[in-house]
C-alpha positions, 0 to 999 in steps of 0.5 A: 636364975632368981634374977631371971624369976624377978626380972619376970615378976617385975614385968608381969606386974608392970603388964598387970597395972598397965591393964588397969590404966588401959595402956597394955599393948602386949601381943598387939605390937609387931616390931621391926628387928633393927632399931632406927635410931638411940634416943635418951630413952633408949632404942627406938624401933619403928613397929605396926600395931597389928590392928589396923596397920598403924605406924608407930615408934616403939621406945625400948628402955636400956635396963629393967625397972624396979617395981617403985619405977614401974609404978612412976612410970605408969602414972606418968604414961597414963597421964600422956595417954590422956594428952590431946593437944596437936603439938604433943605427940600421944602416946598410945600405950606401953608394952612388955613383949621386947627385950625383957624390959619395957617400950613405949608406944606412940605414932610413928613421926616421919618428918624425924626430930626439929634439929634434923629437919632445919638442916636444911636451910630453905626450911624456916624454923619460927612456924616449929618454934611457935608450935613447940610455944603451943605444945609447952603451953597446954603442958604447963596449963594442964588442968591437973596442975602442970606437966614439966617437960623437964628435957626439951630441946630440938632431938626431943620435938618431931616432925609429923607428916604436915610439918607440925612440930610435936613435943616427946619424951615430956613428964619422964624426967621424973625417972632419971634417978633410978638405973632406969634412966629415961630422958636426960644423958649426961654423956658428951653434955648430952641435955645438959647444954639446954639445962637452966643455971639453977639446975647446973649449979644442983649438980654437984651436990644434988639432983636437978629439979624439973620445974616449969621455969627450967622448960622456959629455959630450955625453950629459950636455948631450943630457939636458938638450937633451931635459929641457927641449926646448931647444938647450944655451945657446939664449940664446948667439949667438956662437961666442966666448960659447958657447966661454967659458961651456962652459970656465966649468963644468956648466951650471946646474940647469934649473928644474922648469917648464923641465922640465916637472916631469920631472928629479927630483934623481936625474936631475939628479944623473946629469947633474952625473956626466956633466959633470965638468970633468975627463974622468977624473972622468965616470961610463962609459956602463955606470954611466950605464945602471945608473943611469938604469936604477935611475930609474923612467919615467912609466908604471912598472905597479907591482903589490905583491903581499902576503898570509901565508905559504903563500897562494900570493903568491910562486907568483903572481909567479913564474908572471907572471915565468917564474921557478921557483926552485929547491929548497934542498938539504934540499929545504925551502921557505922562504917569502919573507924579503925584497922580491923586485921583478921588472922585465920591460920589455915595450916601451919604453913599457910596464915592469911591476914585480912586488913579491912581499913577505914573508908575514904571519902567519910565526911567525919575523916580527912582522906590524908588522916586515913592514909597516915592512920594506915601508914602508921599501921603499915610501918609498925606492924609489919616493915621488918617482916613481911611484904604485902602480897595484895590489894584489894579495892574496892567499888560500887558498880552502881556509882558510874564515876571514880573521882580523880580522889579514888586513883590518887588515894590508890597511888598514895596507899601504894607509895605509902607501902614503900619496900612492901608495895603490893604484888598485886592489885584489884579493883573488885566492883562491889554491888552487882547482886543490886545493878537493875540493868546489867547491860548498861552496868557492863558498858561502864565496866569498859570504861572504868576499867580502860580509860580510868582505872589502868592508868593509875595502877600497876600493869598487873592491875586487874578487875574483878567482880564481887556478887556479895557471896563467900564463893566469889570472895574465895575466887578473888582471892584465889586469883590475887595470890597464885597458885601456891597460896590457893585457899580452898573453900574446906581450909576456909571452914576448917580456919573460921572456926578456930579461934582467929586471931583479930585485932583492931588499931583504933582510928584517932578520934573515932567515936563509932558509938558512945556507949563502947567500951573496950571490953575483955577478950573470950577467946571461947567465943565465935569469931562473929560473937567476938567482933561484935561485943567488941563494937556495936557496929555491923554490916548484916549480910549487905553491902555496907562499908 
């Protein structure tokens, strides 16, 4: 009976302080009667919150707090509720109502965790991996100092209804302590297999401490986890055999067939940073985004757009882009000195890159020096990655010639390209809002397009037309890539205002203007803005190179 009355006091002052951090859900929870699954925190029920009908996951704890835990507990899910970051999950409250203990509340995450969703293997985990990179990032940056996950691995990342992976039970580890035990298990290894050294090795005289370099860790072996759609040493049974191979070192290499073809040396070698021995050694999260970012995903559309000087390819890319660059003082434009390569992330599953290149037929550049530059491009950036999906050339409807130099400037890029070459190829007429006879203009379309063009290309060649707008650029892309790659002009707006990746190969003795400098990047800044403080050339809105 007294162990009742204060198990009672307990919740109700838990209810009391959850009320004053604005997270009590009491009386606003329907619960389903059976549970879904176990998890490290306890039973997980699916649930409704009354109002509105919203899906969510109702964490039940295993045990009653004492009021010192409580009040951990709380400061901790005050701190997540504040959390806006689209790769960690929210939580939107707690409550007291079920089973005299407390739950947590969060969205329900239909795509169920990381390790459960790679099982099959035609789904690709490197697009998870550098959203988990994400959400471990803004946790460890956290403006109030850093939030440590301290039990990450692939149960503890879940899946939401895009795809999107979403990092969970994060910042409870303080808890572990009490009875009242929040994340990490020990049962049958449990979180100890994606556990740092330096934890293991505490073990046996005291209690591990969560730090931001153990989470590097954990992220390492979470890679790998996935990489390979097994547990970090599935083969080992025994407490006392995990903890003696974790204090050996990294774990070895997985094989390509493990992998299913996917870790590539650059992914590998992103692990080996993460799981060095000595924690002072490991990269941060901000260089683990920067450099899985840096590593392409399966399903890059990668579009080269090339073409001479003034033919309107830059003007393309800059309309698909949102960018408009800037004038330079003396209000020159400079036509493209080097590889600019755009990147806009339109889901996680879709991510465009436009390659606008140095013009041919520039009097102050060799064809061949334009062509190796971007053959040089080409075998550095993505040979071990991703195949070009297109080519887009480009050509001025008011010029009514295509010297043999344009087709075989064509025919060399394509011959560059090797096992990446292009799938499709267009040649886009550019300049037809400044054509003065239409007629006449189209008459030299048949030509261009019978007599001069078709013999030097693929048969799966085609013309398009370019009216110097956003909508007829969508078109053209929409028509090279197919439909299950289709762009639609709300994914393009949504893309042009993140902050795009751009980076631009310099072209080896280009001088676009001698007072550039290379400036530090502000991501905070417009993509346009960007570009432009990067170089003082621009295109306007006309249609220069």
């Amino acid at each position: 009976m007294e162990t009742n009355r204060q198990t009672s006091d307990i919740l109700s002052a838990i209810a009391e302080r959850a009320r004053r951090y604005t997270v009590n859900l009491d009386g606003q929870i329907e619960r389903d009667p059976s549970a879904s699954t176990r998890g490290g925190y306890g039973m997980i029920y699916r649930g409704t919150l009354l109002a509105g009908g919203r899906a969510v996951a109702v964490k039940t704890a295993r045990g009653i707090p004492d009021i010192e835990t409580a009040k951990r507990m709380l400061k901790e899910a005050h701190t997540w509720s504040k959390l806006e970051h689209s790769n960690v999950l929210n939580i939107l409250g707690i409550t007291t109502t079920f089973d005299h203990t407390v739950s947590l509340v969060s969205p329900w995450m239909d795509g169920g965790s990381a390790y459960r969703y790679v099982q099959k293997p035609d789904r690709d985990p490197r697009p998870l991996i550098k959203d988990i990179a994400l959400g471990l990032c803004y946790l460890h940056s956290h403006p109030d100092g850093p939030i440590i996950h301290g039990d990450l691995k692939g149960d503890n990342v879940l899946i939401a209804s895009d795809g999107r992976a979403v990092l969970t039970d994060f910042g409870l580890s303080v808890l572990e302590n009490s009875s009242f035990s929040m994340t990490v298990s020990r049962e049958a290894g449990g979180s100890l297999r994606w556990m740092a050294p330096e934890m293991v090795d505490a073990l046996s005289s005291q209690d591990p401490c969560f730090t931001v370099e153990g989470d590097i860790w954990a992220f390492g072996m979470t890679t790998l986890e996935l990489f390979t759609r097994k547990h970090p040493y599935f083969n080992l049974t025994s407490l006392n055999s995990i903890q003696s191979r974790i204090l050996k070192g990294p774990p070895e290499q997985p094989s390509s067939e493990d992998t299913s073809y996917r870790m590539t040396d650059e992914w590998w070698g992103v692990c080996l940073r993460c799981l060095k021995m000595a924690p002072s050694s490991r990269i941060g999260a901000v260089d683990v985004v920067k450099e899985t970012r840096e590593l392409p995903p399966r399903n890059d559309i990668v579009i080269v757009v090339i073409g001479p000087t003034g033919s309107g390819k830059s003007n393309f890319v800059n309309k698909l882009t949102g960018c408009e660059w800037e004038l330079g003082a003396d209000k020159t434009i400079f036509p493209t000195q080097g590889i600019r390569e755009f990147v806009l992330d339109v889901s996680r599953d879709k991510r465009y890159v436009f390659v606008d290149t140095p013009g041919f037929d520039n009097v102050s550049q060799p064809d061949q020096d334009v062509l190796r530059a971007v053959g040089d491009w080409l075998r550095n950036k993505y040979l071990q990655h991703v195949k070009i999906t297109g080519v887009i050339y480009t050509h001025r409807i008011i010029d009514r010639h295509m010297s043999d130099s344009v087709r075989e400037n064509l025919t060399e890029f394509c011959r560059l390209c090797g096992e990446m070459a292009p799938q499709q190829v267009r040649l886009v007429t550019t300049w037809w809002d400044k054509a003065d006879n239409v007629e006449i203009t189209s008459s030299w379309v048949s030509q261009l397009e019978g007599n001069l063009w078709k013999p030097s290309t693929a048969a799966n060649a085609r013309h398009e037309r370019y009216y110097n707008t956003q909508k007829s650029a969508l078109d053209i892309i929409n028509g090279l890539v197919g439909q299950d790659a289709l762009l639609t002009p709300e994914e393009l707006e949504r893309a042009q205002k993140q902050p795009n990746e751009i980076s631009v190969a310099d072209f080896p003795n280009s001088h676009p203007h001698k007072n550039t400098k290379t400036p530090r990047i502000n991501t905070k800044m417009s993509l346009g803005r960007r570009i432009g403080s990067w170089f003082r050339i621009g295109v306007g809105s006309g249609n220069g190179d």
